[in-house]
C-alpha positions as CSV (number, residue, x, y, z in Angstrom):
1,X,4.6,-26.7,9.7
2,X,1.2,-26.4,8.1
3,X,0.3,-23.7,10.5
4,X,3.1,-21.8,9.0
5,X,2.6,-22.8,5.7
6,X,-1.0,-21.1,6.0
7,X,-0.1,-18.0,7.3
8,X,2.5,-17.2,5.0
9,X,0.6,-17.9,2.0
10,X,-2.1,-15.9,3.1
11,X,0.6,-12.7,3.8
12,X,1.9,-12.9,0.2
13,X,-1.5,-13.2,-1.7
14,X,-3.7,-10.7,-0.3
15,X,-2.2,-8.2,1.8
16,X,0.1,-9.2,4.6
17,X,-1.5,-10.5,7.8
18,X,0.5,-12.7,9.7
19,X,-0.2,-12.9,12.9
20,X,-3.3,-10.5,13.1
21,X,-6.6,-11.8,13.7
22,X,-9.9,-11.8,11.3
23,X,-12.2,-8.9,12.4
24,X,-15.7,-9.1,11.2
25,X,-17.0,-5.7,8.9
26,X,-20.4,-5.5,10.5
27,X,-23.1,-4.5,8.6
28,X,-22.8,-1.3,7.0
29,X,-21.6,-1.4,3.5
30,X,-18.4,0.4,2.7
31,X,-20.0,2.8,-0.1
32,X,-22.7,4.2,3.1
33,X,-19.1,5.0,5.4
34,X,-17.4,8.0,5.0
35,X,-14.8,8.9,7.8
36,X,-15.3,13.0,6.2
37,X,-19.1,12.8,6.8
38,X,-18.9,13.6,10.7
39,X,-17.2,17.1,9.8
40,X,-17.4,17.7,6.9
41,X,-18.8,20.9,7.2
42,X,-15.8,22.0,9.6
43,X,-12.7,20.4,7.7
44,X,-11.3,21.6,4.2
45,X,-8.4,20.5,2.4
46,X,-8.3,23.4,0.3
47,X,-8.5,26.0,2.8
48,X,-5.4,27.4,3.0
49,X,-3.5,28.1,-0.6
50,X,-0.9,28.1,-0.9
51,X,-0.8,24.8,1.2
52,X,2.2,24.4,3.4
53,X,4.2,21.3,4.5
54,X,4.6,20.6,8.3
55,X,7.8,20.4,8.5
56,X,8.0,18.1,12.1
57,X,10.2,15.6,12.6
58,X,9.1,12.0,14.8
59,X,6.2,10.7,15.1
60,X,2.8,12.6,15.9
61,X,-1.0,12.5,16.0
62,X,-2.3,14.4,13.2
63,X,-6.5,14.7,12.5
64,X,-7.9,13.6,9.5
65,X,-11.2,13.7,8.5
66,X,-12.4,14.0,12.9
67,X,-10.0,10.9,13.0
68,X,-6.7,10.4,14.7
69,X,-3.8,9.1,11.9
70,X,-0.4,8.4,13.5
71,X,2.2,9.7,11.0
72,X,6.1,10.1,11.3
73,X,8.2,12.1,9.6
74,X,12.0,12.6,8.8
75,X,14.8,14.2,6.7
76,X,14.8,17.7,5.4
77,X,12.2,19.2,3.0
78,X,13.8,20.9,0.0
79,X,12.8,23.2,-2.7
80,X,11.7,21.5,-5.8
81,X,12.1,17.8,-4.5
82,X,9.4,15.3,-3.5
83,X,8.1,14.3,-0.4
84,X,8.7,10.0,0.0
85,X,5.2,8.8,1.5
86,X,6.1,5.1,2.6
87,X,2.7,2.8,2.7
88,X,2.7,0.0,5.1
89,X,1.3,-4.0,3.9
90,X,-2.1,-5.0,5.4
91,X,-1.3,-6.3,9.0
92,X,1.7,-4.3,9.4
93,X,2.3,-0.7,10.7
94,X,4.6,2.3,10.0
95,X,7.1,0.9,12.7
96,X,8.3,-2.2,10.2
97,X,9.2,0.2,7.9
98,X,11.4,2.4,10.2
99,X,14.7,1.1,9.0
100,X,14.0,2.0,5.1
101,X,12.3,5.7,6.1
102,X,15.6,6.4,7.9
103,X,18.4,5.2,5.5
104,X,15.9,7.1,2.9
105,X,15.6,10.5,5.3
106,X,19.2,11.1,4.3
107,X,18.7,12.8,1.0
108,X,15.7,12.5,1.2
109,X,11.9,14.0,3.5
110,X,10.3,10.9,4.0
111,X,6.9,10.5,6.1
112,X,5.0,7.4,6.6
113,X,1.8,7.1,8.4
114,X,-1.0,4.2,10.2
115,X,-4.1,3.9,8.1
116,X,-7.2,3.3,9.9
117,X,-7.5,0.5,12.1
118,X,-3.0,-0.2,11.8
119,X,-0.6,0.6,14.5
120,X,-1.2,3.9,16.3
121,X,-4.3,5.2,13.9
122,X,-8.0,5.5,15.1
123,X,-9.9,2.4,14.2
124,X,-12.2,3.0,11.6
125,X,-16.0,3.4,12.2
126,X,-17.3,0.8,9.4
127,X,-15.7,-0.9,6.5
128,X,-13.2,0.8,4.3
129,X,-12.7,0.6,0.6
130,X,-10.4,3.0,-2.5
131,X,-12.4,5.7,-1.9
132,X,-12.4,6.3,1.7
133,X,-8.8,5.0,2.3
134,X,-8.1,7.9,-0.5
135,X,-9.6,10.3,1.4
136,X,-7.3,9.7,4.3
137,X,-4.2,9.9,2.0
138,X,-5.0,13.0,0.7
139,X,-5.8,14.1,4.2
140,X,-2.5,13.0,5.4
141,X,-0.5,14.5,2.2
142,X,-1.9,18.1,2.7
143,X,-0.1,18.4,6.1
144,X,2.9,16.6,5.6
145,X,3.4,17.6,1.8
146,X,1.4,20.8,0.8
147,X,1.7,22.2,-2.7
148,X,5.2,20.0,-3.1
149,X,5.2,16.8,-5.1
150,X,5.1,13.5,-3.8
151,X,6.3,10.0,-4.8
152,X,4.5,7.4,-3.3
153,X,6.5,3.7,-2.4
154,X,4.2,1.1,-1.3
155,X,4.4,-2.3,0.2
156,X,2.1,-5.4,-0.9
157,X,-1.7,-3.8,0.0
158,X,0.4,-0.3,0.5
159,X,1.2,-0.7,-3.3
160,X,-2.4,-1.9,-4.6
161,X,-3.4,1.7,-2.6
162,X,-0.6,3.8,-4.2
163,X,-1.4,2.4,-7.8
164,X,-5.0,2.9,-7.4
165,X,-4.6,6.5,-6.0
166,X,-2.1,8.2,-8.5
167,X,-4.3,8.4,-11.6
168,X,-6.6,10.5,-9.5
169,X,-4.1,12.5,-8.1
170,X,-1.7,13.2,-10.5
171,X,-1.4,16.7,-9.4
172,X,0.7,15.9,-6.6
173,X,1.9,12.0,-7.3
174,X,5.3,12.8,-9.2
175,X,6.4,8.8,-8.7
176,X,6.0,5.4,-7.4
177,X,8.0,2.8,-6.2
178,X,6.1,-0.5,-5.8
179,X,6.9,-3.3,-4.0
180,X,5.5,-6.9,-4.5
181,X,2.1,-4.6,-4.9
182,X,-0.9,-6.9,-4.7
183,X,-2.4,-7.3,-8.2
184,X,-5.2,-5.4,-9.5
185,X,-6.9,-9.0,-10.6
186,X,-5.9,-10.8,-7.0
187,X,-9.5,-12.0,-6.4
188,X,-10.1,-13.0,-9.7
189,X,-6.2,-14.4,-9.9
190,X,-6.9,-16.8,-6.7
191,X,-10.7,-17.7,-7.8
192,X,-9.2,-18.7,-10.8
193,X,-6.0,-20.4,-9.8
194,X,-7.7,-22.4,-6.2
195,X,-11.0,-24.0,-7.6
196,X,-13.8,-23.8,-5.2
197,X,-13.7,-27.3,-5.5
198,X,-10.0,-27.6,-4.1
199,X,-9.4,-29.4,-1.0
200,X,-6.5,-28.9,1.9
201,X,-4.2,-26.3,2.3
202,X,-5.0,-25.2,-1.0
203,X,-8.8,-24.5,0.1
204,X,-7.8,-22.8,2.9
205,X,-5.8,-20.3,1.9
206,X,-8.6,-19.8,-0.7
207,X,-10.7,-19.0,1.8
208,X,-9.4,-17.1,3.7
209,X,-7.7,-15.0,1.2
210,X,-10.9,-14.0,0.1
211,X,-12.3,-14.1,3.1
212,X,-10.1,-10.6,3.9
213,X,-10.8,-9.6,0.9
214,X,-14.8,-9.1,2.0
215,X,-13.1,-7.0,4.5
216,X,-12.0,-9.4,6.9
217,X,-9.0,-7.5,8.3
218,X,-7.6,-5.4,10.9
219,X,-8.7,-2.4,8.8
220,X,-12.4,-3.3,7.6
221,X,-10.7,-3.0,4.1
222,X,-13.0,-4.3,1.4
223,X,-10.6,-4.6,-1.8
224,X,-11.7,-4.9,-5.0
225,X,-10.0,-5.8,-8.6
226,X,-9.9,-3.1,-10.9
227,X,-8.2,-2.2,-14.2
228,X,-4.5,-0.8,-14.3
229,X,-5.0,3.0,-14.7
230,X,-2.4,5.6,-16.6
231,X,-1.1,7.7,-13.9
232,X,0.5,10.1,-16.1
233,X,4.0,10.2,-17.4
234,X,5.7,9.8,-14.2
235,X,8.6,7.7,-13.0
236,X,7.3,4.2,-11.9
237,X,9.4,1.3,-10.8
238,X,7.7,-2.2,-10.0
239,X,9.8,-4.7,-8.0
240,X,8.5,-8.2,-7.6
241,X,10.0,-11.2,-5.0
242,X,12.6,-13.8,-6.4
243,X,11.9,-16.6,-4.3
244,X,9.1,-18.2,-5.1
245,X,7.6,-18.8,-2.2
246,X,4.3,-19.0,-3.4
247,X,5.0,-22.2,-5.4
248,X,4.9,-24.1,-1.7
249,X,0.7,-24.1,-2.1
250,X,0.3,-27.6,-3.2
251,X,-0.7,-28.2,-6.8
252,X,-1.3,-24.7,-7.3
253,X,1.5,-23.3,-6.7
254,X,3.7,-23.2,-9.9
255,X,0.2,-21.2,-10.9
256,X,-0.3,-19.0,-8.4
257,X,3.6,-17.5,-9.2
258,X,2.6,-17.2,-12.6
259,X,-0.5,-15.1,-11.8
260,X,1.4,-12.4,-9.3
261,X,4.2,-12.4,-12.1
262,X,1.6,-11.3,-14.8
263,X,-0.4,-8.8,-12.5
264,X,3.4,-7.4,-11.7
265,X,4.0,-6.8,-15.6
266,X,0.4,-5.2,-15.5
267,X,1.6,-2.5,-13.4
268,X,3.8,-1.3,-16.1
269,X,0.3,0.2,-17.6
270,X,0.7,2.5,-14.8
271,X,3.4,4.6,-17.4
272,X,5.4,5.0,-20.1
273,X,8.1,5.0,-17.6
274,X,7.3,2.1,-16.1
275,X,10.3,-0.2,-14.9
276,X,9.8,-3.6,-14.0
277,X,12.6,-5.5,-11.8
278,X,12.9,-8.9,-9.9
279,X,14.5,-8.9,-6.0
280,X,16.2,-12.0,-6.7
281,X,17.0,-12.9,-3.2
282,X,14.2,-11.6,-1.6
283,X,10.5,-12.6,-0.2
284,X,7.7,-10.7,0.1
285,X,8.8,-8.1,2.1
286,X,12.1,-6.8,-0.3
287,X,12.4,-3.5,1.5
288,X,13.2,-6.4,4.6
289,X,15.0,-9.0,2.7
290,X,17.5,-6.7,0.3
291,X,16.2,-3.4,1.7
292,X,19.2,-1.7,-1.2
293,X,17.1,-2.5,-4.0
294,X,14.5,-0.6,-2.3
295,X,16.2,2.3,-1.3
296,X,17.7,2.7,-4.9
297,X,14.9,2.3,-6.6
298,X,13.0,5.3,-4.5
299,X,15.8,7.3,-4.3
300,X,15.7,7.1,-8.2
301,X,12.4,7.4,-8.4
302,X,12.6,10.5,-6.1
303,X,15.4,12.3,-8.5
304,X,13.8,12.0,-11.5
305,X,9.9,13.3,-9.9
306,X,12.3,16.6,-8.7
307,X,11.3,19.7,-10.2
């Protein structure tokens, strides 16, 4: 029971890594990788304008940066609407999002794809951070979206990445759809909440919560807390879990709750058209648990970011 109880609080507070094992970062620093530097000279996003969409359909090994990013693709591409990028949770690959990207692919092109180190992705060389990650993205949406726009709909860590990329990118990020996003405050949120001085299963998932936030992970990710953005006037729609789950951590539970509620109402900063919405009967993973709250709140998401 307590071996459960561990691994499913650590899945809902940092990024959604049940049943994947620690990985240590090394010693290079996440700021000193950069997957581009290798060929840079060779590889440019911008070569070709205008910029066209492949239109494949499945799954295939595209390069990115001289690294291999396993990406799959589905539903027809039409003038003037969005591409649906779907962004897996930490620990999870684009396969446990398969049944959402095909209900989706009926009106809609949908792509989703492995970051580094998930699924059927290259492993990454050193640790990963926003920047690099974003680099991959953007990699990724030049093939499969060109010059169309692009509404981004992320799960858990997949979220914190789509919320932290848009503002940067608001050239081609039309809308978002984010579900149970990790908070922009997360470290600070659990710091705060689990004193170092806490003791049990408390401690633990402390610990090792922030323990993959040093990087700890399958992907060398090293996340870091930032300040809710603007990304523009664009459609945004935050869903957050109904079942609080997270109220199981003893003592700090009823606390812990309250702090992914509040960094679920800071999203809304994200936009004046920001929607915030509660999956009563779902966990963590809603796309899983009530996967038509999900689709309706893309596919709405995805009409209104149409040109």
């Amino acid at each position: 029971m307590l071996r459960k109880f561990k691994a499913s609080a650590v899945a809902v507070l940092c990024c959604t890594v049940v049943g994947v094992g620690l990985a240590g970062t090394g010693s290079a620093s996440a700021a000193d990788w950069d997957p581009f530097s290798k060929k840079a000279a060779e590889w440019d996003p911008f070569a070709s304008t205008p910029r066209k969409a492949d239109s494949f359909s499945g799954t295939k090994k595209i390069e990115v940066g001289g690294r291999s990013v396993n990406v799959s693709c589905s539903g027809d591409l039409a003038e003037g609407k969005p591409v649906v990028v779907l962004l897996h949770g930490g620990g999870d690959a684009l396969d446990k999002m398969a049944a959402l990207q095909k209900t989706l692919s009926a009106k809609n092109r949908v792509c989703s794809y492995d970051r580094l180190g998930a699924g059927g992705s290259d492993q990454p060389k050193g640790p990963q951070d926003f920047a690099s990650t974003g680099k991959v993205l953007t990699g990724v949406l030049d093939r499969i979206a060109g010059d169309n726009p692009v509404v981004l709909a992320g799960h858990s860590l997949g979220g914190l990445i789509a919320a932290r990329y848009a503002p940067e990118h608001r050239d081609r990020v039309k809308g978002l759809v984010l579900m149970d996003a990790t908070p922009s405050t997360m470290i600070a949120d659990i710091s705060k909440v689990i004193p170092a001085s806490a003791k049990g299963p408390a401690a633990e998932v402390r610990a090792q919560n922030l323990a993959v936030f040093r990087g700890k992970n399958p992907e060398k990710f090293v996340i870091t807390d930032g300040k809710v953005r603007s990304a523009g006037n664009i459609p945004v729609e935050v869903i957050q879990h109904g079942k609080q789950y997270l109220a199981a951590v003893p003592t700090y539970g009823p606390r812990l709750e309250q702090a992914w509620t509040a960094g679920q109402r800071k999203w809304l900063g994200l936009s004046g058209r920001s929607k915030l919405s509660t999956a009563k009967n779902s966990g963590h993973y809603i796309y899983l648990d009530q996967p038509e709250i999900a689709v309706q709140a893309i596919e709405r998401v995805a009409s209104q970011a149409a040109r």
